[in-house]
N, C-alpha and C positions, 0 to 999 in steps of 0.2 A: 528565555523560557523554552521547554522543549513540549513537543505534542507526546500525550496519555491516552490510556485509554478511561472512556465513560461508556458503562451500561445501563441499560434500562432502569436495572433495579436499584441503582442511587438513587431516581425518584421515588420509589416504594419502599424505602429501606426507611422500617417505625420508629427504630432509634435514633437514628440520623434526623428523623421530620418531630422528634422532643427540641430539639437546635433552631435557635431563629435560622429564618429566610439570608440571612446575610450570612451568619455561620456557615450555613450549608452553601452558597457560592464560593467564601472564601476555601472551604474543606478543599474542592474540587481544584482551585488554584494551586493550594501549595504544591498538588502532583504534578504541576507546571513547572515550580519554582524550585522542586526537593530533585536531588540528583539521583542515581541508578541505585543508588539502593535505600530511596526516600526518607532522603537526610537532609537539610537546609537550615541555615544560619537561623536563630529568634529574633529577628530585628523587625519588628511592629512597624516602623516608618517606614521601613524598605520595602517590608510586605505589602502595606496600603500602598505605596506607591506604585508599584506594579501590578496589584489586583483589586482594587476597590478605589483610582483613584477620584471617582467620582460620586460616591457614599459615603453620608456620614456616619460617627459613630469611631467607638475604641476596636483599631485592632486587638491592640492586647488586649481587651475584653475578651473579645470574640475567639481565639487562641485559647484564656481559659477556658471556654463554655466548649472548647473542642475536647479541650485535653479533659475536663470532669467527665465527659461522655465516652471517653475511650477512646476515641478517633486517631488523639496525636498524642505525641508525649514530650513535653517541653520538657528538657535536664541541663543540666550545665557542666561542664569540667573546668581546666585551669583555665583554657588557651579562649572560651566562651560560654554563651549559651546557645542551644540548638534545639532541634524540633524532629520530632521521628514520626516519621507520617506510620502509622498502625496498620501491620501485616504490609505494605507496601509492596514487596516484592511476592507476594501472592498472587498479587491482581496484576500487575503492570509487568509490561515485557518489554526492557529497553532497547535500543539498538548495541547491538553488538558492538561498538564503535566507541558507545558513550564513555567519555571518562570516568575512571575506575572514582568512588567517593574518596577524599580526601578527609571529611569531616570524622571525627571520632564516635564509634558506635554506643548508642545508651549501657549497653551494657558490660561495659567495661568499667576494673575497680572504681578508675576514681571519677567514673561519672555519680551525679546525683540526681533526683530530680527538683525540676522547682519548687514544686507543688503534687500534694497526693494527690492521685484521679477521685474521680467520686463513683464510679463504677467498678467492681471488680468481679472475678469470674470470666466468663467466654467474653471478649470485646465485641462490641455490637459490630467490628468493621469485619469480623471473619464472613458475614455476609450479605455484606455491603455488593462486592461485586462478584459477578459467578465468573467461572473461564470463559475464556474467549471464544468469541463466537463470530462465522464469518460474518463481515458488513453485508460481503454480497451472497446471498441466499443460493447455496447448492454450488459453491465454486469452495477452493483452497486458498482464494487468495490473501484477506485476510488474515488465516490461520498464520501464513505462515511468515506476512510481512509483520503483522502481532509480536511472533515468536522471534522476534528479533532476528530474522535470517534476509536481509536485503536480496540475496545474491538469491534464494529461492522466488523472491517474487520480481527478479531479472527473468528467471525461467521459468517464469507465467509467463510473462510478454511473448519471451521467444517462442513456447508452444505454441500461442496464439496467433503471433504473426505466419503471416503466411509465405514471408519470403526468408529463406534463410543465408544470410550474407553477410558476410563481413562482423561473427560475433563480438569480436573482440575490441571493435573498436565499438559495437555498439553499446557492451558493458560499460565503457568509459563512458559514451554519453548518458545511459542511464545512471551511473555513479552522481552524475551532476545535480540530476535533479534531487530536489531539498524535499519534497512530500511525495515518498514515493510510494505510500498507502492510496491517496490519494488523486494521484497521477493515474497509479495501475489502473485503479477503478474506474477513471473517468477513460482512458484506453480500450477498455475492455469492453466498454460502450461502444465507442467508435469505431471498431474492430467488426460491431455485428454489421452494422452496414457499408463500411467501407470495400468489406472483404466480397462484399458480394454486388459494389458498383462496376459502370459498366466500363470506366475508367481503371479499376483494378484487374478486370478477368476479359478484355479483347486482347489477341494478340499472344494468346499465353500468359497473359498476367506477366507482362516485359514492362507495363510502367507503372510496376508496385514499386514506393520508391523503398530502397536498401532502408533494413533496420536504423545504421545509427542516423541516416539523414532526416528519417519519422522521427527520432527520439528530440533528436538539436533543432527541428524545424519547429516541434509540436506538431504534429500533423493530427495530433486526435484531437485538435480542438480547431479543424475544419466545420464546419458547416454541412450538414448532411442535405441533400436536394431535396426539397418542400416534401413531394412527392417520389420517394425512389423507386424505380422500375427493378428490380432484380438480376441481372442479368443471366445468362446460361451458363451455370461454371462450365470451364472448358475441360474437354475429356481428350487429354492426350491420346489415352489407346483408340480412342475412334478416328484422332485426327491422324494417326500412325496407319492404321486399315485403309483408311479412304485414300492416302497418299497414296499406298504401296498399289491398291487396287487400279489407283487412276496411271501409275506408272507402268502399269503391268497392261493395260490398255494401250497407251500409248507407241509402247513397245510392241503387241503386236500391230495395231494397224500401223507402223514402219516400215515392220516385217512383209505385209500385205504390199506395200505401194513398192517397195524395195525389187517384190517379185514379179510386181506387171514390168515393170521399167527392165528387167532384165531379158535380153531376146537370146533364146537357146539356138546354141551351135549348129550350123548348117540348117536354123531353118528360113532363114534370106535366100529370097530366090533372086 
């Protein structure tokens, strides 16, 4: 199965709440089970199997009461029958990645349908779910791991990381990870106070460790200290001044002990 999105307004959507309580868990499955351009096989036992397997009651019941509302649309062709999950590609933004569908589109000649809908007109799933909206409130990051762009919410991480090292092996390790909507976010957490322990920022922030060793170690799912003290982020240009100033002292009193120690010519008597 692959991860979807769900909005809010699934629960408040009037059309969708005329559907028993089971129709409507099942609806939200099949966008687990239907591929990148929400299309999946009509097979009721395989469907129950993988999404209701501990509910009684007829899938295919529940399939029709989808399809008479508009939701889905069960048709058949030569090679089978199939299921088109309604506007699909409206609401959902795959991974760029996903495999292209294989299944044959409803609306081609020689599809047909099973069964007429018993709705027709505007389908109540045009809104069902609104565009995408960030998870995290006042960031991009969502928007654009949503928009099927992995490689932009790599470069979330990296603007946020504070150390920048070694990109390119860190995209490999971010490549690995399997939920990376959910990674970022929880990252993006750890980030607020990692960045500013006192482990991160003495010394120049020298034992932040390199991107990809965060990414392959998991380090955002450290443990944050009960209590964290903030520490002083460090301010190179002040720590540049104080040097040059204390070097510049140093140098003259040298200069100073340099010139007692020195006895001018002809005045030993």
């Amino acid at each position: 199965m692959r991860a979807r999105n769900l909005k809010p307004s699934f629960f408040k959507n009037e059309a969708l709440a005329e559907c028993s309580p089971l129709a409507r868990l099942l609806f939200a499955g099949l966008w687990c089970l239907a591929d990148r351009e929400g299309r999946l096989e009509d097979r009721p036992k395989r469907i129950r199997a993988e999404l209701l397997p501990y509910d009684d009651g007829s899938v295919d019941d529940l399939l029709s009461e989808l399809h008479d509302a508009g939701f889905i649309l069960r048709y058949s062709v030569a090679v089978g029958r199939f299921i088109q999950v309604v506007n699909f590609t409206k609401h959902q933004y795959p991974h760029r990645k996903e495999q292209a569908s294989t299944i044959p589109a409803p609306d081609m000649p020689e599809a047909s349908p099973v069964q007429e809908q018993g709705i027709t007109g505007t389908c109540p799933a045009e809104s069902l779910i609104p565009p995408p909206e960030p998870l995290i409130p006042s960031s991009d990051a969502e928007a654009s791991v949503a928009a099927g762009k992995p490689e932009d919410g790599f470069e979330i991480f990296w603007k946020a990381y504070p150390r920048k090292e070694a990109k390119g092996a860190a995209l490999k390790a971010w490549e690995k990870i399997k939920s990376k909507s959910e990674t970022l976010q929880a990252i993006l957490v750890a980030l607020e106070w990692q960045r500013v322990s006192t482990d991160w920022t003495k010394d120049g922030g020298q034992f932040i460790p390199q991107p990809p060793a965060y990414l392959n170690k998991q380090r955002w799912l450290d443990e944050a200290p009960p209590n964290p003290t903030p520490a002083i982020p460090f301010d190179r240009a002040a720590y540049e001044a104080k040097r040059k100033a204390q070097l510049a002292a140093d140098r003259e009193a040298y200069m100073r002990q340099e010139g007692a120690a020195t006895v001018p010519v002809g005045g030993a008597k």
